[in-house]
N, C-alpha and C positions, 0 to 999 in steps of 0.2 A: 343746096340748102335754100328753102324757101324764108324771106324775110318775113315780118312779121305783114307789113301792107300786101303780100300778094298773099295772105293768109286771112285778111278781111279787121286785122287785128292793128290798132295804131301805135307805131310810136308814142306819140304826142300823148298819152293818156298816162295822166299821173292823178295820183291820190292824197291828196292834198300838198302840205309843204316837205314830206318825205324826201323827194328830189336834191332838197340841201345838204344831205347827209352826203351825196357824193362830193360836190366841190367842197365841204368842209372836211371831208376826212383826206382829199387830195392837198390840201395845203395844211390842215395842222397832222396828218399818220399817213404821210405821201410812202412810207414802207407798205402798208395794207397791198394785200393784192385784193383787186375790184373787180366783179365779173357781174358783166350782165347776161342773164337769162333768160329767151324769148317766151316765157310763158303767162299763157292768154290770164286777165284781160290787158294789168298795166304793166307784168312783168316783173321780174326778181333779180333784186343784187344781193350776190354770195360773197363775202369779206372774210379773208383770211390773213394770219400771221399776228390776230391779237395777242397781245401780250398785257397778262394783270399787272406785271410791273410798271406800265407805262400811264403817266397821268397827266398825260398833255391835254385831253380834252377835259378832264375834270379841274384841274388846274384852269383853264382857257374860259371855262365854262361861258359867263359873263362876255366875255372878248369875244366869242362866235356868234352868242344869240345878238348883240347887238351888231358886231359887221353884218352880217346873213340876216336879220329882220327883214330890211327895205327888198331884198334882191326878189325879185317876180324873175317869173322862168320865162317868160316873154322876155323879158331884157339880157338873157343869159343866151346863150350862145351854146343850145342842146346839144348841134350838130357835132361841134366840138366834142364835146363827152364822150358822144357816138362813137368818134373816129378815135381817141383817148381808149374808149372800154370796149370792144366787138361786142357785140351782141353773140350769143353762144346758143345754140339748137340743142334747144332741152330735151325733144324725142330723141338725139341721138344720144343724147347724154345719159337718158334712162335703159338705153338700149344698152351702153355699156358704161357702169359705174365706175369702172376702176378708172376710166379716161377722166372723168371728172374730180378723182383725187388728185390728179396730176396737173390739173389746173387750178387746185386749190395748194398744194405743195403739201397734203396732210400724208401724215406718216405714220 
């Protein structure tokens, strides 16, 4: 599997503060399964195991936007994430979908 830099496509490239939604849903919904998906240009996270009963972030609401304000992704420690979430090859994933419900646990 080709990563996404020997495919002309960067890591590094994010869309604005979207980025937070990972380390916040890793410390207040550390159940979620979190997958990242190498597709071009800045790539996709696929979250699975919500549950409507659970109102941690709504509840938190207040308590995340101001911890997570200050944090720039330069001072964050991406690599980490990286090695935390595999990056997932989304042409094979299209090639056979049933492999990707099995990474999502959908039933």
């Amino acid at each position: 599997m080709a990563g996404p830099e020997e495919e002309g496509h960067s890591r590094f490239a994010w869309t604005g503060d979207v980025w937070k939604v990972i380390p916040i849903l890793k410390k207040y919904r550390p159940e979620l399964r979190i997958l990242f998906l190498d597709c071009p240009p800045t790539g996709l996270v696929a979250i699975s195991g919500l549950h409507k009963e659970s109102h941690v972030l709504r509840d938190c609401y207040c308590e995340i936007v101001e911890e997570f304000r200050q944090l720039e992704l330069s001072s964050y420690d991406h690599r980490k994430l990286w090695q935390e979430y595999p990056t997932l090859d989304s042409r094979a994933l299209v090639e056979s979908p049933h492999d990707f419900t099995l990474y999502l646990d959908i039933h």
